[in-house]
C-alpha positions, 0 to 999 in steps of 0.5 A: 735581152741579149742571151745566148742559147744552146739549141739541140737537135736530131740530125739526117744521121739520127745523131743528136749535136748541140749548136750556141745560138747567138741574140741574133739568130746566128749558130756561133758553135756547134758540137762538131760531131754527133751524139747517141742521146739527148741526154749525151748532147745536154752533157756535152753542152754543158760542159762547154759551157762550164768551162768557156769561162776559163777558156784562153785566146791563143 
């Protein structure tokens, strides 16, 4: 099945980030800055995820 996945993760800085992992391994985005908590870095996912749907190319 070809899904993709928001990973979360600690990093050097003690700072939660997300990243979206594509089927194949790749990290495809990523949070570009860091979080004070796991429950700060699962809200900011989600709302990326909620609104790339809606989201236009320029």
């Amino acid at each position: 099945m070809n899904v993709y996945n928001f990973h979360t993760y600690m990093d050097a800085k003690s700072e939660w980030r997300w990243q979206l992992v594509a089927p194949n391994g790749r990290v495809v985005a990523d949070s570009g800055e860091g979080y004070s908590s796991l429950s700060a870095v699962r809200e900011a996912a989600q709302r990326v995820k909620d609104n790339a749907a809606t989201a236009t190319i320029d």
